[in-house]
ROSE-4610 file (N, C-alpha, C; in Angstrom, 1 decimal, always signed):
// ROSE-4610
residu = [X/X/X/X/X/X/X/X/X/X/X/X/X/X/X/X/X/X/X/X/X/X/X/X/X/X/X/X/X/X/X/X/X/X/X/X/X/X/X/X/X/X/X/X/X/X/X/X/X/X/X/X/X/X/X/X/X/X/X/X/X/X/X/X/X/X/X/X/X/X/X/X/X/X/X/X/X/X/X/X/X/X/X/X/X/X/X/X/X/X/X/X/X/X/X/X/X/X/X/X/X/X/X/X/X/X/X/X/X/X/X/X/X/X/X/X/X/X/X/X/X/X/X/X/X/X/X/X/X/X/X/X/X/X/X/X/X/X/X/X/X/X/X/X/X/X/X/X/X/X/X/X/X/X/X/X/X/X/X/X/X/X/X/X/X/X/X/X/X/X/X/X/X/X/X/X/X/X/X/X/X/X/X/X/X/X/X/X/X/X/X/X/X/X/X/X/X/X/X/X/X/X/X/X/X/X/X/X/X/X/X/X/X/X/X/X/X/X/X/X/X/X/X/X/X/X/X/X/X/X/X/X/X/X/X/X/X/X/X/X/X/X/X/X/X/X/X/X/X/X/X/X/X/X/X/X/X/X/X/X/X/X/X/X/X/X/X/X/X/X/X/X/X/X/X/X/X/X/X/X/X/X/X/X/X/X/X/X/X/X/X/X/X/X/X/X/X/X/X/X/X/X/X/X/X/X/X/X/X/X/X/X/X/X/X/X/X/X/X/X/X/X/X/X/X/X/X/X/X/X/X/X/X/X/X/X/X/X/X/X/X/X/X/X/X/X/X/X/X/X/X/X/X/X/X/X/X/X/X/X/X/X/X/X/X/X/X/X/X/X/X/X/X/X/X/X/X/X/X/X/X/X/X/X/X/X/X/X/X/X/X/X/X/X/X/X/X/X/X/X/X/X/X/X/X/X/X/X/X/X/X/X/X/X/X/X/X/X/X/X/X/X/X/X/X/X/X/X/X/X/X/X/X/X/X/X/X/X/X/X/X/X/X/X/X/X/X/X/X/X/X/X/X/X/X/X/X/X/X/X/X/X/X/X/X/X/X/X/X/X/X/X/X/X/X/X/X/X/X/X/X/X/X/X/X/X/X/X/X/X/X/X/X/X/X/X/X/X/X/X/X/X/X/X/X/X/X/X/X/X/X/X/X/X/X/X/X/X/X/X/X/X/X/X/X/X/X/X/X/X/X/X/X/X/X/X/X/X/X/X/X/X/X/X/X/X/X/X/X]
num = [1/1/1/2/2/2/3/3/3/4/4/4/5/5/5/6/6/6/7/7/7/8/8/8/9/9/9/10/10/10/11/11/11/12/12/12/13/13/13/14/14/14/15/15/15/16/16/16/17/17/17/18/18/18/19/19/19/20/20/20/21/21/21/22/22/22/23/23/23/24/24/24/25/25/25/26/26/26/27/27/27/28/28/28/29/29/29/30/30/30/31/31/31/32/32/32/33/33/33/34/34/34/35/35/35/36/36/36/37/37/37/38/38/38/39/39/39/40/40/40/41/41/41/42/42/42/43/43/43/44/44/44/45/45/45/46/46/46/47/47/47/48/48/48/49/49/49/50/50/50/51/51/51/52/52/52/53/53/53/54/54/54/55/55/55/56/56/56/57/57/57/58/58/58/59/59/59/60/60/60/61/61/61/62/62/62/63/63/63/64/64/64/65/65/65/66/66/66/67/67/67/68/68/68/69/69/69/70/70/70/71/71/71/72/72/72/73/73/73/74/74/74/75/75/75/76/76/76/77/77/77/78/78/78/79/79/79/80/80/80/81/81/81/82/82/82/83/83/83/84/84/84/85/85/85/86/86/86/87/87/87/88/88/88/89/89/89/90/90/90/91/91/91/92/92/92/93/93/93/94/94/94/95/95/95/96/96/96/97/97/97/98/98/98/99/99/99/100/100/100/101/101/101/102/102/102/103/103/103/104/104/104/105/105/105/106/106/106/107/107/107/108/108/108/109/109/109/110/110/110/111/111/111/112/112/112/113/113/113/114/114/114/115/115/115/116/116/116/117/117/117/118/118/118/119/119/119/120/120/120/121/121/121/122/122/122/123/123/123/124/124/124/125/125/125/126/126/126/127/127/127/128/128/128/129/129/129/130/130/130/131/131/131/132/132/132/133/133/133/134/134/134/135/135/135/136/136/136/137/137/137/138/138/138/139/139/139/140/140/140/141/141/141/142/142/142/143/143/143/144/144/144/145/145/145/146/146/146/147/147/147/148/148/148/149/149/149/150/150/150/151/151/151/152/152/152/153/153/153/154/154/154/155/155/155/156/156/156/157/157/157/158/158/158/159/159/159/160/160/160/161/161/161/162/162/162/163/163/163/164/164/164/165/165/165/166/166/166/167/167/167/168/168/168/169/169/169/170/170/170/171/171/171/172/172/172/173/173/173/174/174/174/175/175/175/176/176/176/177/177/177/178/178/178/179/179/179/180/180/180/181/181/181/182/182/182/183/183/183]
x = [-8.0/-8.2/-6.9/-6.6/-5.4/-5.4/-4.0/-3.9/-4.8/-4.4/-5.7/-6.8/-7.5/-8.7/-9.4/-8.8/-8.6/-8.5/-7.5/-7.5/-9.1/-9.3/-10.7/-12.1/-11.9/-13.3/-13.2/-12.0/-12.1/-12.4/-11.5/-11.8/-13.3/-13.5/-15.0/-16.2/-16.1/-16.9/-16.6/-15.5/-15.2/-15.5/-15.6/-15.6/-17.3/-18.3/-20.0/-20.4/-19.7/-20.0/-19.8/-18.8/-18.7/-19.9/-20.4/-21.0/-22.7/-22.4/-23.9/-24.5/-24.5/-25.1/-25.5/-26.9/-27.1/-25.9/-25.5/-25.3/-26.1/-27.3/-28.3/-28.5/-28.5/-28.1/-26.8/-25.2/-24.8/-24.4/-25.0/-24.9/-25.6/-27.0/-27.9/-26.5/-25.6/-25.2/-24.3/-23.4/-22.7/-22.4/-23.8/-24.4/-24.0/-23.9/-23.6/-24.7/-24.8/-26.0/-25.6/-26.8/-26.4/-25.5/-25.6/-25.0/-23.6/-23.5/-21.6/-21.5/-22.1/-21.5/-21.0/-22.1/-21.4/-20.3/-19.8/-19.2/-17.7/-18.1/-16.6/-16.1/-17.7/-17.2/-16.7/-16.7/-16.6/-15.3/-14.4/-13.0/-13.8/-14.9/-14.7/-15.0/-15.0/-15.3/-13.8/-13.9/-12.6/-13.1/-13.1/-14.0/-13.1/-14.3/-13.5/-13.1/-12.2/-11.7/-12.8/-13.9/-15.1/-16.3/-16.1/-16.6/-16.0/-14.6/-13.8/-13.8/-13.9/-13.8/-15.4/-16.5/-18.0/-18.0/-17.4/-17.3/-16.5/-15.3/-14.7/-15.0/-15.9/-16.9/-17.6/-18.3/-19.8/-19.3/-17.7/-17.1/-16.7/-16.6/-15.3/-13.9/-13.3/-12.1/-11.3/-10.2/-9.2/-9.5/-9.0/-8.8/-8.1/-6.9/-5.6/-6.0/-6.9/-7.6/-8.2/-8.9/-9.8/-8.4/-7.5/-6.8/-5.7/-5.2/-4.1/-4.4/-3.8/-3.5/-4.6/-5.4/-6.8/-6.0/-6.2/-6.0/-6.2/-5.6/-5.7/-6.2/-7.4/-8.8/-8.2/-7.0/-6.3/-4.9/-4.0/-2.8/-2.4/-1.3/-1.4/+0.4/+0.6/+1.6/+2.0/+3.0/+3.6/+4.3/+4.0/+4.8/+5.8/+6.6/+8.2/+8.3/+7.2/+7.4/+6.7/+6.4/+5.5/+6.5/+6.6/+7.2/+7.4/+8.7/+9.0/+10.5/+10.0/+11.0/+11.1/+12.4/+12.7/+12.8/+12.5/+12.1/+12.8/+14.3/+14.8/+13.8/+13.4/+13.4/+11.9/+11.0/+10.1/+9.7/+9.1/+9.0/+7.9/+7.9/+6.4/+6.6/+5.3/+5.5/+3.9/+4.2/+3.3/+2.5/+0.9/-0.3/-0.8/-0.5/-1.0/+0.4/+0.5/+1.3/+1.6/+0.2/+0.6/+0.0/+0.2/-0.1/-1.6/-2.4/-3.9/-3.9/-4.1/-4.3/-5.1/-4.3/-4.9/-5.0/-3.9/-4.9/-3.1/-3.1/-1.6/-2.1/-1.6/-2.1/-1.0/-0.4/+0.8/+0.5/+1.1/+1.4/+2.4/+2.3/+3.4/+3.8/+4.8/+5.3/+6.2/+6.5/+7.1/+7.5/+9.0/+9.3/+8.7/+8.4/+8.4/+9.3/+8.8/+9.5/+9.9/+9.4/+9.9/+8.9/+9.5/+8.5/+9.3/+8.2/+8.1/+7.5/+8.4/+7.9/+7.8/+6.4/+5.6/+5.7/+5.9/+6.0/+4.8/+4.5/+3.0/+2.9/+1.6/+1.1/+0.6/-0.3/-0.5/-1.7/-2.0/-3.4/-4.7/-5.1/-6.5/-6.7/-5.2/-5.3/-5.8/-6.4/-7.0/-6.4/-6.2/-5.8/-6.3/-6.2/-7.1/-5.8/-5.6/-5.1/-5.4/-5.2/-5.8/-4.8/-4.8/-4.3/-4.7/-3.8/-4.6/-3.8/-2.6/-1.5/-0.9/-0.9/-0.5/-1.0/-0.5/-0.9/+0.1/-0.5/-0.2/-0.5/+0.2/+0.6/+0.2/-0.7/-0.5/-0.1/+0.6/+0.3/+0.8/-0.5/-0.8/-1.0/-0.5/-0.8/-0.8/-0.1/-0.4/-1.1/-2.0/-2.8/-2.4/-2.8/-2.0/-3.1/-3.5/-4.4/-3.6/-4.6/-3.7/-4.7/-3.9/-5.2/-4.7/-5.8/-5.3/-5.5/-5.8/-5.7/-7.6/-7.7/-8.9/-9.1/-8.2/-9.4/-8.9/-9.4/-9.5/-9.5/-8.6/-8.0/-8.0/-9.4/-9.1/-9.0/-7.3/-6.8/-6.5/-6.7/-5.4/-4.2/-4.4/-2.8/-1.9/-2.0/-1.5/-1.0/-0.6/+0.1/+1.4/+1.8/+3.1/+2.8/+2.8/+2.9/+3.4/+3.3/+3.8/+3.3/+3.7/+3.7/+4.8/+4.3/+4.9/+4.2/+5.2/+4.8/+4.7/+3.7/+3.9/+3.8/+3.6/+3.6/+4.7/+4.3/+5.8/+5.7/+5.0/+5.0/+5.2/+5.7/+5.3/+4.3/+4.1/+2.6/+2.7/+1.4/+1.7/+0.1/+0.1/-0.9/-0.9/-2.4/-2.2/-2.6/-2.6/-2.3/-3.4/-4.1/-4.5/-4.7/-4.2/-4.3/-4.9/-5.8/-6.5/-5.8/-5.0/-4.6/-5.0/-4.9/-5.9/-6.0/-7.2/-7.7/-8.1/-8.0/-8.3/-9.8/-10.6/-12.3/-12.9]
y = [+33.5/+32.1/+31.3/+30.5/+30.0/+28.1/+28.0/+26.8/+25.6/+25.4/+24.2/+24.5/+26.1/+26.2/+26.0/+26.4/+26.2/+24.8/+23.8/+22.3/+22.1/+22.2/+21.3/+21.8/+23.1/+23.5/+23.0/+22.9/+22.0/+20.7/+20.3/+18.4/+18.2/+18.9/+18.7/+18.7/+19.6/+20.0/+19.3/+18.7/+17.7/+16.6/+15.8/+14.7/+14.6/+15.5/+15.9/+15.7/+16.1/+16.4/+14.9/+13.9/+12.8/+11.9/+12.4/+11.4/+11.5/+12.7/+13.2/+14.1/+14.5/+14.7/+16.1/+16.4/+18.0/+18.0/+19.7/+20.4/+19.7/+19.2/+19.2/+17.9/+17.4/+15.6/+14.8/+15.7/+14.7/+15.6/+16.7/+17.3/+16.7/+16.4/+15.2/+14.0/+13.3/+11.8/+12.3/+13.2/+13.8/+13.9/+14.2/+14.3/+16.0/+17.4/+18.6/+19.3/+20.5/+21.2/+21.9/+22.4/+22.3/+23.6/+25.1/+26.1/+25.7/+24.7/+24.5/+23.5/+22.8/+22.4/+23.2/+24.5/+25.4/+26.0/+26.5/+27.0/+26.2/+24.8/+24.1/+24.4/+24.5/+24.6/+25.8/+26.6/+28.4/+28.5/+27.5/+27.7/+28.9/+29.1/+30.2/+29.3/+27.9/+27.3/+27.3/+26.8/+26.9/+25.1/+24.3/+22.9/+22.1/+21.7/+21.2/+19.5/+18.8/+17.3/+16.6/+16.9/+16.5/+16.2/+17.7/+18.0/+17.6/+17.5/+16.4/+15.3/+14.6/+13.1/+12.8/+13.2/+13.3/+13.3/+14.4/+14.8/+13.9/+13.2/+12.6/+11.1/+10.7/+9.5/+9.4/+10.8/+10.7/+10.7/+10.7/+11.2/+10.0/+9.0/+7.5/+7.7/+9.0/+9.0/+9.1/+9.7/+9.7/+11.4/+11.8/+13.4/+13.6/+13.5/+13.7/+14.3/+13.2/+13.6/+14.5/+14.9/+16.4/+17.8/+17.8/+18.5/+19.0/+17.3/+17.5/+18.8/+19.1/+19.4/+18.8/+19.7/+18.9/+18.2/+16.9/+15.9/+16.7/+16.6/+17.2/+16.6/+17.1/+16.3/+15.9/+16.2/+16.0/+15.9/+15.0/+15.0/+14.2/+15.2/+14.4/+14.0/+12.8/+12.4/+12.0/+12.7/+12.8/+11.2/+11.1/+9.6/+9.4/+10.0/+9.3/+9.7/+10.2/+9.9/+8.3/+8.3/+6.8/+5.7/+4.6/+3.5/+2.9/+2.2/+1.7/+0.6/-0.5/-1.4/-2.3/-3.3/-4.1/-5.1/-5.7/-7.6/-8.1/-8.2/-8.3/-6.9/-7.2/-6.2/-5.1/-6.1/-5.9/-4.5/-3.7/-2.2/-2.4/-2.7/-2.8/-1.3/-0.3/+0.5/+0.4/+1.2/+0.9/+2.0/+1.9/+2.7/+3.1/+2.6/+3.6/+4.1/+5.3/+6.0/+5.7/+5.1/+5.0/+3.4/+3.3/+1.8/+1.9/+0.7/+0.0/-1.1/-1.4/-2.9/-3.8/-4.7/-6.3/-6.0/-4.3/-4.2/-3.8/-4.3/-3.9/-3.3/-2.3/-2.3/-1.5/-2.3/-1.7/-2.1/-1.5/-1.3/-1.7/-2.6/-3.3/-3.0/-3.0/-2.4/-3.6/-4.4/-5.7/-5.5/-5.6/-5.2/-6.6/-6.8/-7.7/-9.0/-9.8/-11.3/-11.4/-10.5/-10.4/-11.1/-11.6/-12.7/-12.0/-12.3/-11.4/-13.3/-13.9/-15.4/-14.6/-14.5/-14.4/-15.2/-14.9/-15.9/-15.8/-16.9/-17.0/-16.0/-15.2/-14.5/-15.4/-14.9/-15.9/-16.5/-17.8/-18.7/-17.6/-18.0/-17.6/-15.9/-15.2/-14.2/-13.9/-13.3/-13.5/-11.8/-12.6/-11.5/-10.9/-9.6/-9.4/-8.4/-9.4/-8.8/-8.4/-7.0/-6.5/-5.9/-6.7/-5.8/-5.2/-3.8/-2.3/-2.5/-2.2/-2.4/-4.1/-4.5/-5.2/-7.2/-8.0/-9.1/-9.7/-10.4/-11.0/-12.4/-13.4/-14.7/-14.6/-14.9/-16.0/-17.2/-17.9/-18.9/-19.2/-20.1/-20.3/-21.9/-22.4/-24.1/-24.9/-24.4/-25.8/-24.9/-24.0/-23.0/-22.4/-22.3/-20.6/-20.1/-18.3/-17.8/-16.6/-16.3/-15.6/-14.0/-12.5/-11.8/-10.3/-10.2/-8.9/-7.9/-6.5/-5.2/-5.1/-5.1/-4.8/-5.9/-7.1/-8.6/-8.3/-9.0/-9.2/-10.3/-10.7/-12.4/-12.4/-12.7/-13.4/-14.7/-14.6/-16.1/-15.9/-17.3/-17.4/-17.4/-16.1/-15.3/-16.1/-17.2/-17.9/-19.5/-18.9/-20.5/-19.3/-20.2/-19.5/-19.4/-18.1/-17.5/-16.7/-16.9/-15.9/-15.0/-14.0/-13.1/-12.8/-13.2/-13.0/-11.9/-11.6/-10.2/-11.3/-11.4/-12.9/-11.9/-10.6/-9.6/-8.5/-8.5/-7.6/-6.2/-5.6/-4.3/-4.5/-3.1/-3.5/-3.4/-4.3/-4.8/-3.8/-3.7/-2.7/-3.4/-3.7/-4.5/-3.9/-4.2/-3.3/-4.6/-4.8/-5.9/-5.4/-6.1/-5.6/-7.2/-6.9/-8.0/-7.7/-8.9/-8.5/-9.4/-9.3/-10.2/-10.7/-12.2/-12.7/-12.3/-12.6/-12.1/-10.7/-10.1/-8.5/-8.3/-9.0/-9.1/-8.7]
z = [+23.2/+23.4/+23.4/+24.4/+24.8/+23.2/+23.1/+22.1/+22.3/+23.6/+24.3/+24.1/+24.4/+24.2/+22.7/+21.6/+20.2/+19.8/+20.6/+20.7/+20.7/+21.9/+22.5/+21.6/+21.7/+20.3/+19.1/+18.5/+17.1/+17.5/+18.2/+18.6/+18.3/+19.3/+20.0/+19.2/+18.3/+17.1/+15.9/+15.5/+14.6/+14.6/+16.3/+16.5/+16.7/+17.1/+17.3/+16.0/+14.5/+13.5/+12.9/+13.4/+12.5/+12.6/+14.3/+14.8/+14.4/+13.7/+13.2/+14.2/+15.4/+16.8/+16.3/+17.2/+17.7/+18.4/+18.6/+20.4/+21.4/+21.2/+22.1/+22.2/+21.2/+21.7/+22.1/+21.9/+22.6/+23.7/+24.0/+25.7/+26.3/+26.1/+27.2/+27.1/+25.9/+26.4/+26.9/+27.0/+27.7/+29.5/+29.5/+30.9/+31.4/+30.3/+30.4/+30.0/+30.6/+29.9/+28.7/+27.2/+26.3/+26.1/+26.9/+27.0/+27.2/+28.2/+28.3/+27.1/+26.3/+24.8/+24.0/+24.0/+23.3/+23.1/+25.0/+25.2/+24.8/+25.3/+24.5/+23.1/+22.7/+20.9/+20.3/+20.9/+20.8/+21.1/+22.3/+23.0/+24.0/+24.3/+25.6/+26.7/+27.2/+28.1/+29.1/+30.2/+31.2/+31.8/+31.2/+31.9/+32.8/+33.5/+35.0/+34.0/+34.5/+34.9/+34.5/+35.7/+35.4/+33.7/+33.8/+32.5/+31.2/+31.4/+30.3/+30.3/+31.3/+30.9/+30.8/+31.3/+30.7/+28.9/+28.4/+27.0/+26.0/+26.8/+25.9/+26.5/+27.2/+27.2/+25.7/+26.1/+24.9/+23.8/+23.3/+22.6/+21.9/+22.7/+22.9/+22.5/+22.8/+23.0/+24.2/+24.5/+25.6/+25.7/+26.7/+27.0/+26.4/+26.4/+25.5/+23.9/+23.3/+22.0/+22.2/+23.2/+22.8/+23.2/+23.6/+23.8/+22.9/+22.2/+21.5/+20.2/+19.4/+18.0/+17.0/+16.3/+15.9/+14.4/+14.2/+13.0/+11.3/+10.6/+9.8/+8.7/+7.7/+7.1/+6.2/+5.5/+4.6/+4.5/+4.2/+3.7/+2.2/+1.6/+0.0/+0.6/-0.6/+0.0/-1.9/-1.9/-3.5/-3.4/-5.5/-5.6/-5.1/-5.1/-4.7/-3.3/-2.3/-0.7/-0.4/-1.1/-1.0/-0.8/+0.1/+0.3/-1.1/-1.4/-3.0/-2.2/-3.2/-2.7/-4.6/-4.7/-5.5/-5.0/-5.8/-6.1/-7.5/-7.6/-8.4/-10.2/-11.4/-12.2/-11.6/-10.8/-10.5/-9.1/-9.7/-8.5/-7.8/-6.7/-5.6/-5.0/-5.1/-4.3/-3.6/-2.0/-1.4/-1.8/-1.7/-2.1/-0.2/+0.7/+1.9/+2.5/+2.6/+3.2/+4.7/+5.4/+6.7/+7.2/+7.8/+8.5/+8.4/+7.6/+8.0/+8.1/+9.8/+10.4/+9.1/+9.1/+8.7/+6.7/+6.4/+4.7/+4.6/+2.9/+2.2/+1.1/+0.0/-1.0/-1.6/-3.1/-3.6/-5.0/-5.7/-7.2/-7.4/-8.8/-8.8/-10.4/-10.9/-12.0/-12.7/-13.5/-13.9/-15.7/-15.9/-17.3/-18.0/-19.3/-20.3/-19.5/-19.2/-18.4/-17.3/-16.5/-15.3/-14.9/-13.1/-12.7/-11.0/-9.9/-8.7/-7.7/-7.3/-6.0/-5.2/-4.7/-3.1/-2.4/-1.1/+0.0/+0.5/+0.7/+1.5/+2.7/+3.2/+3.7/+5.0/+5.7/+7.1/+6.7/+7.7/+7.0/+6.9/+6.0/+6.1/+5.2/+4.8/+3.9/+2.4/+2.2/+0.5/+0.1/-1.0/-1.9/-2.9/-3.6/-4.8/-6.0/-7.1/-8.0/-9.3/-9.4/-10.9/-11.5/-13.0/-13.7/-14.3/-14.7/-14.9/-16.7/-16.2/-18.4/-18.6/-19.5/-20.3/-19.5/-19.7/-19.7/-18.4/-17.1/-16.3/-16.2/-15.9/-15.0/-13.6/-12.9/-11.3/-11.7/-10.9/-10.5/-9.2/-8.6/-6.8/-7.2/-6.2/-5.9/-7.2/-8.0/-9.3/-10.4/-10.3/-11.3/-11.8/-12.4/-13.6/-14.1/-13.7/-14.1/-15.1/-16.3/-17.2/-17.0/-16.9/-16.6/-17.6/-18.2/-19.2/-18.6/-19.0/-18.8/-18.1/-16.9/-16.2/-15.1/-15.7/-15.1/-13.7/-13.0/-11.1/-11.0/-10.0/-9.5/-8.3/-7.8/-5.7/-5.8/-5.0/-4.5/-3.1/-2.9/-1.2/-1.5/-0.3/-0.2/+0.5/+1.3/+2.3/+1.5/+0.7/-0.5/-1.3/-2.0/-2.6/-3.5/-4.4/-5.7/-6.1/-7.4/-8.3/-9.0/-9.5/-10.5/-12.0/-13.1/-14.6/-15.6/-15.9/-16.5/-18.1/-19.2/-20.0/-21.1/-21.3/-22.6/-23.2/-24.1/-24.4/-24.2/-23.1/-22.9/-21.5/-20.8/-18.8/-18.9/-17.6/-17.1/-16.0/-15.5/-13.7/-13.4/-12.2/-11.1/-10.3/-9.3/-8.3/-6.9/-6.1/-5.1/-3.7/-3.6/-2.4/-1.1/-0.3/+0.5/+2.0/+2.5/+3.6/+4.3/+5.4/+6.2/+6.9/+7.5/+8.2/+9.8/+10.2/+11.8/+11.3/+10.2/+10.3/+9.8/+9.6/+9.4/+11.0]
């Protein structure tokens, strides 16, 4: 069985399985009969142009995707590969390894008095901040929320704030923000 062939039977059967499907129900939406589903899924099939772009219809992907290199179910991505930036004493590091449209979500690490000014985010973004150790400061528009070890604070992300670390141990928060238009 050729790479491609090995391509398209994992695809094929990965992407059948997310979707919940028989062999036999998405070869009817397919518009193939259920013997050549099989044969896809096995890598013994040789399929016409035809029979591909049918498959990766019922599929809602591109050809390309049933061909490429099958995705891998898992990747771990160790702390110090993880994105990490400073904000004067303050350590933001990022918590997704890879790009998620319209979502941020970083951990934030702040010594005893340290203090982190946000720039406003775009209209309409909310934000959610928890602290996990020691005792935190917002303050957004004029407020000041004080938040210990657990509490949760949704504000709008789209005004200017801050973050103060107000206890005598490091504080660490965790940030998650939905940007706006991404609902």
């Amino acid at each position: 069985m050729s790479q491609v062939s090995a391509n398209l039977a994992c695809n094929i059967r990965e992407l059948r399985e997310q979707l919940g499907l028989s062999q036999q129900q998405i070869a009817k939406v397919a518009q193939v009969p259920r013997p050549t589903w099989a044969n896809l899924e096995s890598g013994e099939a040789n399929p016409t142009v035809s029979v591909l772009t049918r498959v990766a219809s019922a599929l809602s992907v591109r050809i390309e995707e049933l061909l490429a290199a099958p995705k891998a179910t898992a990747r771990h991505f160790p702390a110090d590969t993880l994105p990490t930036r400073r904000r004067g004493q303050v350590v933001i590091r990022s918590l997704l390894p890879e790009p998620v449209p319209g979502l941020q979500l970083e951990r934030m690490t702040l010594p005893p008095l340290a203090q982190k000014v946000e720039t406003p985010h775009g209209k309409g973004t909310r934000e959610y901040l928890i602290c996990e150790v020691g005792e935190l400061e917002l303050s957004a528009s004029g407020n000041t929320f004080v938040l210990q070890a657990g509490d949760v604070l949704v504000f709008r992300g789209d005004q200017r704030h801050s973050y103060t670390n107000i206890g005598r141990v490091k504080a660490i928060a965790y940030s998650v923000i939905t940007l706006a238009g991404s609902e």
